[in-house]
N, C-alpha and C positions, 0 to 999 in steps of 0.2 A: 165365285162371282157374287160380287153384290150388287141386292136391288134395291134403288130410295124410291119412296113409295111417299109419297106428301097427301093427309088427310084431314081434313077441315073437321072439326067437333059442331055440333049441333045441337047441343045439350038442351033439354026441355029446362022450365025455370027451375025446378024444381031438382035434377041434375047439375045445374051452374050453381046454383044458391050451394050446393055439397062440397060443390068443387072449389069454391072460391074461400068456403070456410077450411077448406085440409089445404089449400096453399097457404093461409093467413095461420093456422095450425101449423104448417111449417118453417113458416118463417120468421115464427115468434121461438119457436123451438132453437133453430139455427143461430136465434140471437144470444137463445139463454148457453147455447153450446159455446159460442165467441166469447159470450164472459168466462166461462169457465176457464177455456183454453187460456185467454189473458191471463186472470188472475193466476192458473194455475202452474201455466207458463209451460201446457203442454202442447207440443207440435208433432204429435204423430197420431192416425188416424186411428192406432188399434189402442194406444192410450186415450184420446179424449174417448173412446167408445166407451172404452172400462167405466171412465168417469161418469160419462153421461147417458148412456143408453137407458137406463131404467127409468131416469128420470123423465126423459124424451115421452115414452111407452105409455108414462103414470101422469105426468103432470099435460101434457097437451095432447094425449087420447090419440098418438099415433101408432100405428103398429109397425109390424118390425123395418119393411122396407123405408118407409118414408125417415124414421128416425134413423136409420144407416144412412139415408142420401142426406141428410140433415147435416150431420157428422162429416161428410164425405165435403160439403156447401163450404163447410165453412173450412175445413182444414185444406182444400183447394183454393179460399180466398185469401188466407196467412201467405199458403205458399210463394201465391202469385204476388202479392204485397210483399215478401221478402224479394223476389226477383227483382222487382221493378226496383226498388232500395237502393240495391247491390249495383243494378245496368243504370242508376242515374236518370227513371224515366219519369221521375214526381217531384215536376215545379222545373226552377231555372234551375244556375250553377248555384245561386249562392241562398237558394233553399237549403232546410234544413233538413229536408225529408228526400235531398237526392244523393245520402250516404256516403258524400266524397270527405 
């Protein structure tokens, strides 16, 4: 049985000011992960981790879980960009980005 349970955050300023810095620390990471993946031209999650993980850790001061979901962010937005490619769901027909 599952339960969803919906909770509202209340963070003092001094809680949000933390919080909004390790999402912006995440998603400057995520970006540096997507270059990587481009240039490297890797699409699978335990390879970009090889690649990236340490640098994730070192250069934007995340620890271990957030620099896994980092990794996880961006090679579920490839993925979903290959999909959409392939199902023709980016632009018209005679776009160039709907892979016919």
């Amino acid at each position: 049985m599952k339960l969803v349970v919906q909770v509202k955050l209340l963070p003092t300023p001094v809680q949000a000011s933390a919080l909004e810095a390790t999402l912006r620390a995440c998603n400057r990471a995520a970006t540096h992960a997507s270059t990587v993946a481009f240039n490297r031209g890797v699409r699978d999650r335990n390879g970009l981790q090889k690649e990236v993980y340490a640098d994730l850790k070192a250069a934007f001061g995340l620890s271990a879980q957030p620099a896994v979901r980092a990794v996880k962010k961006v090679v579920d937005a490839y993925a979903t960009l290959r999909a959409n490619l392939r199902a023709g769901n980016l632009g018209p027909s005679t776009s160039r980005r709907t892979g016919a």
